[in-house]
C-alpha positions in Angstrom: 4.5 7.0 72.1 3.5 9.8 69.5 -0.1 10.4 71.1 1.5 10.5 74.6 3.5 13.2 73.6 1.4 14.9 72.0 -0.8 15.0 75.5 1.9 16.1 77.2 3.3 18.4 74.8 0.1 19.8 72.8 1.6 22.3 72.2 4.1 20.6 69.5 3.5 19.8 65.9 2.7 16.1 65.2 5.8 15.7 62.7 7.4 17.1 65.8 6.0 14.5 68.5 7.0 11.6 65.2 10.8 12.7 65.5 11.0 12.7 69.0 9.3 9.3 69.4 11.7 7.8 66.7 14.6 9.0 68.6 13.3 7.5 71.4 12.9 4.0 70.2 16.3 4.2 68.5 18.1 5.3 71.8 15.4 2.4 73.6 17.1 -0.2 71.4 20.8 0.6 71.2 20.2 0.4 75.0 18.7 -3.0 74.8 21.6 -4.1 72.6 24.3 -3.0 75.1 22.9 -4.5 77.9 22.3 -7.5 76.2 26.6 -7.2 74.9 27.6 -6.7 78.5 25.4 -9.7 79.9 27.0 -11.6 76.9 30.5 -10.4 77.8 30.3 -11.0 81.4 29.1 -14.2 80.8 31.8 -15.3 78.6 34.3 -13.8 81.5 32.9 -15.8 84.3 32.3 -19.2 81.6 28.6 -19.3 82.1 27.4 -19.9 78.5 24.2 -21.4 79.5 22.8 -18.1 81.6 24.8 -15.5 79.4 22.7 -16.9 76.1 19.4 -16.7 78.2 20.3 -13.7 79.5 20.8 -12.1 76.2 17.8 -13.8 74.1 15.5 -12.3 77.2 16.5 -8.6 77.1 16.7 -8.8 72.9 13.3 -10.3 73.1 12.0 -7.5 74.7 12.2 -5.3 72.0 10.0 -8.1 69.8 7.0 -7.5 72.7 
């Protein structure tokens, strides 16, 4: 992420281009998480254990790719 910024944005420092790609994966995962809360609730609304768990392990197993 760092280098791709820094191609877009040359003309940024490189401890510059590290922050923003840090904030970027933190904001990347909370996002990942909330989805992965709201499948799990809706599941749990609607009584579909089964799909809500897959549902969940598949979007939290992104982050792990």
């Amino acid at each position: 992420m760092k280098d791709w910024i820094m191609a877009v944005c040359p003309e940024i420092a490189e401890w510059q281009a590290e922050v923003i790609a840090v904030q970027v994966r933190i904001s990347v995962e909370a996002e990942r998480e909330a989805c992965a809360r709201v499948c799990r609730d809706l599941g749990r609304r609607h009584g579909v254990a089964f799909a809500e768990f897959d549902c969940v392990e598949a979007i939290r197993a992104r982050g792990q790719e």
